[in-house]
C-alpha positions in Angstrom: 110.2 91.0 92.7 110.7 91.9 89.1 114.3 91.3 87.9 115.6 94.8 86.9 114.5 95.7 90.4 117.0 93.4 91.8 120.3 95.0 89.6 123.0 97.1 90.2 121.5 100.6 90.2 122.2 102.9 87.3 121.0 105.9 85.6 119.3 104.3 83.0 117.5 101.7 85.6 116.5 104.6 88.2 114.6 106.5 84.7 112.9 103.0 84.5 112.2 102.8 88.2 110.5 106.0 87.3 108.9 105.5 84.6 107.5 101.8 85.9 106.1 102.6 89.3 103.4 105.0 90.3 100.6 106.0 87.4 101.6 107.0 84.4 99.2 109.7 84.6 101.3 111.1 87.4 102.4 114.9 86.2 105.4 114.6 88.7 106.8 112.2 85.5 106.3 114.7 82.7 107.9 117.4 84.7 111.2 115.3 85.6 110.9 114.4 82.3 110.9 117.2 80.6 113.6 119.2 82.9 116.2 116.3 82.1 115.8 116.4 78.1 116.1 120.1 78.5 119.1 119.6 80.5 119.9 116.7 78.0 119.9 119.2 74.7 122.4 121.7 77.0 124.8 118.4 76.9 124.8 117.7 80.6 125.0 114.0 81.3 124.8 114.6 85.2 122.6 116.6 87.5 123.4 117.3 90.8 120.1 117.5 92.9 120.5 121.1 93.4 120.9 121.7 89.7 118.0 119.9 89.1 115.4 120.9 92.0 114.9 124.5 91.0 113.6 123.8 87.2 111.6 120.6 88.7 109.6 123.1 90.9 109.2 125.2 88.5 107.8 122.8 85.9 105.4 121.1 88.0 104.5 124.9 89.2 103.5 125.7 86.0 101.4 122.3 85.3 99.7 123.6 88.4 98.6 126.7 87.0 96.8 124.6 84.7 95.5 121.9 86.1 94.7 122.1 90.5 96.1 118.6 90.6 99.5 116.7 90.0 97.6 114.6 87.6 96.7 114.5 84.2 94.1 112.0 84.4 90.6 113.5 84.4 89.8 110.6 86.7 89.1 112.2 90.3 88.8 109.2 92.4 91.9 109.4 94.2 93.2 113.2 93.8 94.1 115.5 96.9 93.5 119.6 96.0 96.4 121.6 96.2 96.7 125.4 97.1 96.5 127.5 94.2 100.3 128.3 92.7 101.2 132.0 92.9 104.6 133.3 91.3 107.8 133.9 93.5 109.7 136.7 92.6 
């Protein structure tokens, strides 16, 4: 077991438990990503889960639009289809 794995958790060790395990490839990254700095620039230093779980969907939604996979690899060894993403209203 790695040593940062062992510590105390923290915000700033969970984002590296993130960002360490799982591909890097793996879109569910960018989106959590990219919904905490844009939570980040509106000064908020904590998320509650149902703050954060609405934007989250929404973000990998729309890499799903893109892309039918939660990847951006272009490698398809290991990929599972998912059902194309339509708009809630």
């Amino acid at each position: 077991m790695l040593p940062f794995q062992n510590a105390v958790p923290t915000p700033a060790s969970d984002w590296r438990h993130i960002i360490c395990f799982g591909r890097n490839v793996a879109s569910y990254k960018f989106a959590l990503g990219r919904v905490l700095l844009e939570l980040g620039r509106q000064q908020q230093t904590f998320v509650p889960l149902d703050d954060l779980a609405v934007p989250y969907a929404a973000a990998i939604c729309e890499h799903l639009q893109v892309e039918d996979r939660q990847s951006t690899s272009a490698r398809a060894s290991s990929w599972t289809p998912v059902a194309p993403v339509t708009a809630a209203n």
